[in-house]
N, C-alpha and C positions, 0 to 999 in steps of 0.2 A: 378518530382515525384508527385505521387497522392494526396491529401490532402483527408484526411476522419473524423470524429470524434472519439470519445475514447470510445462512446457503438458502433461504426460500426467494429472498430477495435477488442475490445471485440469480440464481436459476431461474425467475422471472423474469431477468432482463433479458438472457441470453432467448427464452423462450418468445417476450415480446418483438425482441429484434429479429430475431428469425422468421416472423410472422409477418413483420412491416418489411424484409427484406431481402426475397428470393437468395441473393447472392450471399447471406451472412451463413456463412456454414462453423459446424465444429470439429475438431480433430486433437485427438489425444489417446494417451495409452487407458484403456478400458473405459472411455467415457458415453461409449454405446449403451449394450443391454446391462452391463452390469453399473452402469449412472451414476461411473468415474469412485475413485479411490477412496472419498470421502463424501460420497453421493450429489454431489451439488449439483453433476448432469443428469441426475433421476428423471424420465421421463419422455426426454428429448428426443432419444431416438426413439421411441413407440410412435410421437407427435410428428416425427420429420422425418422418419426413416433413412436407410444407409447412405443414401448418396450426399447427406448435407450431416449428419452426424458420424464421422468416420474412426473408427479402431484404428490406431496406426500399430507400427512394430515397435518395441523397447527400443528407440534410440530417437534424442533428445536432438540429433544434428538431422536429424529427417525429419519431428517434429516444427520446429523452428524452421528447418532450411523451406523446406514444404511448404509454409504456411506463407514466406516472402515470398515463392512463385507464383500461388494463388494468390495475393493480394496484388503483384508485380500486373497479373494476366485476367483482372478484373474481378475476381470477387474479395469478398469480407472475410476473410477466417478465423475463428475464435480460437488460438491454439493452447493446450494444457500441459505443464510440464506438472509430474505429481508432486514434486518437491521442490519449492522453487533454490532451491540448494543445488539444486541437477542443471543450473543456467550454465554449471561453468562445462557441464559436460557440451554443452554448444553453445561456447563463447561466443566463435567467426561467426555464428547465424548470428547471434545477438544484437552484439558489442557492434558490430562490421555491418551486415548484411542489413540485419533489419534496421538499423538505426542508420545509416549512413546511404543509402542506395538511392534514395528520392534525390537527397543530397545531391551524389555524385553523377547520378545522369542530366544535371539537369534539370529537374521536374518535371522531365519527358515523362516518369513513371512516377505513382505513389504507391505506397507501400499498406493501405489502410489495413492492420490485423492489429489483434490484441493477445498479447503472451500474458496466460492467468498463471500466478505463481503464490500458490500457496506454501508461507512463509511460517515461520516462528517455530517456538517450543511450545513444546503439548504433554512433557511430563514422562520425560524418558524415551522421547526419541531419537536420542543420540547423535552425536557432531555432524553428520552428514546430511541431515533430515531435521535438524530445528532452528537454523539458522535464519536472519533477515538479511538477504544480500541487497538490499534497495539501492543503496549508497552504490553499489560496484558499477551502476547506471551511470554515474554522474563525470566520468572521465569521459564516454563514449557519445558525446551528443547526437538527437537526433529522433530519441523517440521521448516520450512523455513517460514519466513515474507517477505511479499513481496507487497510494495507499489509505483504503478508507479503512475509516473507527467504528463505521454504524451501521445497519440495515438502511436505511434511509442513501446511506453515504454509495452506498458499495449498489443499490442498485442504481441508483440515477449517474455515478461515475463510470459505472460498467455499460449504460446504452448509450454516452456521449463519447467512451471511447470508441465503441465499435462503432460508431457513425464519423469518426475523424478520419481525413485524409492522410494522419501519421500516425504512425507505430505507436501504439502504448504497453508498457509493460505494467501490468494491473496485479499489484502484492496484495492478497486475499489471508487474513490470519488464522491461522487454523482453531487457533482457540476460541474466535469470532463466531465461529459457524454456528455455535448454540445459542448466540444470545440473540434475546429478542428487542426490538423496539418499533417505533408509529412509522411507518411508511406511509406515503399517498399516492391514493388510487392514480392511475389515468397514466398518461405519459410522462413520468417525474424523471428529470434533468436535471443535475448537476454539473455545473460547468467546471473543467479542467482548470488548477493553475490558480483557484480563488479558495482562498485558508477560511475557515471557521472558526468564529468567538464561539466555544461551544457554554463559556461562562463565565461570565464578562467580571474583574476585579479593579482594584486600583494599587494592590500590593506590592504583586509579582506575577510575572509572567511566566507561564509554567508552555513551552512550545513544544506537541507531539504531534505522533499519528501513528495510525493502527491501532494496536493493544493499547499500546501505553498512554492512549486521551483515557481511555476508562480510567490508570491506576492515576495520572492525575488531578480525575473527577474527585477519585476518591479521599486523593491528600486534599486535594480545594475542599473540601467538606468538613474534613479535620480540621483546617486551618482556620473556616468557618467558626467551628467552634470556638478557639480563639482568639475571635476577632479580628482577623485577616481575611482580605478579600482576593484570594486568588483569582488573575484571569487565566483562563485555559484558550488558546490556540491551536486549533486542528489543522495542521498543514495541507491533509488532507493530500500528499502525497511528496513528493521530492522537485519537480519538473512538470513542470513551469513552477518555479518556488514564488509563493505573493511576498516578494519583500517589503512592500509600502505595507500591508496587514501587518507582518510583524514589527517592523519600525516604530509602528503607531501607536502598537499594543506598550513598547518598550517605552515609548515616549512620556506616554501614561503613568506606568510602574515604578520606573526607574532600574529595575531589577529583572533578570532572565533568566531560564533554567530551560534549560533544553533536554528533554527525553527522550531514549532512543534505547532499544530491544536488542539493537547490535552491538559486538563492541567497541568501547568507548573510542578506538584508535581507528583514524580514516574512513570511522559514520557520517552521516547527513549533519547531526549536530555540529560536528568539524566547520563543515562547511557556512550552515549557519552561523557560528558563534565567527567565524572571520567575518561575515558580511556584515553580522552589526559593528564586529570592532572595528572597520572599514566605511561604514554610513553612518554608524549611530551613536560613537566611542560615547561621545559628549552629552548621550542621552543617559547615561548609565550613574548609580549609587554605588555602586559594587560589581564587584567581577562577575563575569557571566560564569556561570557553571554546567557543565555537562553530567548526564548517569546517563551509562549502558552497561552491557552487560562486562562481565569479567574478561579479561584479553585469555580466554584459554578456547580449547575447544568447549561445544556445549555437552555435558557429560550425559551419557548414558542412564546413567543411575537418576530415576525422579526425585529421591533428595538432596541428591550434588544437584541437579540442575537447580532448585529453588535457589543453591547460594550462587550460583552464576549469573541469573539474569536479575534485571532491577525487581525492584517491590512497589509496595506502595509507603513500607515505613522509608525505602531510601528518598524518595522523595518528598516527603513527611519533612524530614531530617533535611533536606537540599534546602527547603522552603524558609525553616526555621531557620539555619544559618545565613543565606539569604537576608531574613530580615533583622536580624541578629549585627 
């Protein structure tokens, strides 16, 4: 199988879906001839030109807002905010509009777009620009959350969104963008809403997505060494959360650890760790545990950020205690 990275894959999909469907257009700030901020739209507009890949103006509520009217008025639109940290600069499109409008009319209209939001820390990009807001989704139902860990993940998630009749918000990690892994050829699909054993143990349950399935891989590895069999669980996004996937995996373990890039206070993990102690209390050896980032802003500086956000020795350290 091919190996490619996670903006080739990206950019594949958006490319294949535009190909299979007239109506699927893009729009965001520079994601035309200059092929968007972090290049993942490279190419798009040479292949589709202006009228289906569109430059909009620097604001985030005509981004958004825009993108609900064209999907409201029959097409598909892939819209790009450069930092998914810029969501709260258009909340009401968001939170309200896009998430709530199929809703409230009825389902006289649907809303099918896809808001890409490239999340995380990259190493000194400071509080405004390295943030994971996923979690800020989950008061506001309505659209889908969706945050893949893989090249594999992130293309076959990103042509099932843009083929759904509702709204997905699609968290893309920046530090993702370079790695590589096997994709497959053809028309590869991923379905919304179903979590991934991305390695299957009997220990403890280590439950992420995004970045932090790689850091982890990386503790299940070390733990490996030790003689502990970590399972890893890929959420593989926030909305539609697989709760029967993770139940099962705890069921197994006895044991849970939840990781998450944001921080620790009113994350996805939050959420998780009430629904197992709500479903699963009686499935459990020990307390569930959460790692996220530090409750500060994310610092400017690239080596305050390393001690902000998780590692792989914090989870190293969770797993141990854990079985401890």
């Amino acid at each position: 199988m091919r190996e490619i990275t996670y903006m080739q894959a990206i950019n594949e999909a958006m490319a294949e879906e535009m190909e299979r469907d007239e109506r699927v257009i893009l729009m965001g700030e520079d994601v035309g001839a200059m092929g968007g901020i972090f290049g993942v739209t490279t190419g798009l507009f040479d292949r589709f030109g202006p009228d289906r890949v569109l430059d909009t103006p620097i604001s985030e509520m005509f981004i958004v807002g825009g993108a609900v009217g064209a999907a409201m008025t029959g097409l598909r639109p892939i819209a790009e905010l450069q930092f998914a940290d810029f969501i709260w600069n258009a909340a009401d499109e968001t939170y309200a509009k896009m998430s709530k409008w199929r809703y409230m009319h009825g389902g006289q209209v649907t809303v099918p777009m896809v808001l890409r939001l490239p999340e995380g820390a990259t190493g000194g990009g400071g509080a405004e620009h390295s943030g994971c807001p996923e979690a800020s989704m989950l008061p506001h139902p309505g659209a889908h959350i969706v945050v893949p860990s893989t090249p594999a993940d992130a293309k076959g998630l990103l042509k099932s969104a843009i083929r759904s009749d509702d709204p997905v918000a699609f968290f893309e990690h920046k530090m993702l963008y370079a790695t590589k892994g096997p994709v497959p050829e053809g028309d590869h699909l991923v379905p919304i809403g179903k979590a991934d054993i991305k390695r299957p143990g009997t220990d403890v349950t280590v439950v992420a997505w995004g970045r932090m399935v790689s850091l982890a891989l990386q503790a299940a590895d070390r733990a490996a060494a030790d003689g502990h069999e970590v399972e890893v669980l890929d959420t593989r996004g926030l909305r539609p959360l697989d709760v029967p996937a993770i139940l099962a995996s705890v069921e197994k373990t006895g044991r849970l650890l939840i990781v998450q890039e944001a921080p620790k206070s009113g994350g996805g993990a939050s959420e998780i760790a009430a629904i197992v102690a709500e479903e699963g209390l009686d499935l459990l050896e020990a307390p569930i545990r959460r790692i996220g980032a530090a409750d500060v802003p994310i610092p400017q500086n690239a080596e305050l950020e390393r001690f902000a956000i998780p590692t792989v020795d914090d989870v190293q350290v969770a797993i141990k205690e854990l079985l401890a």
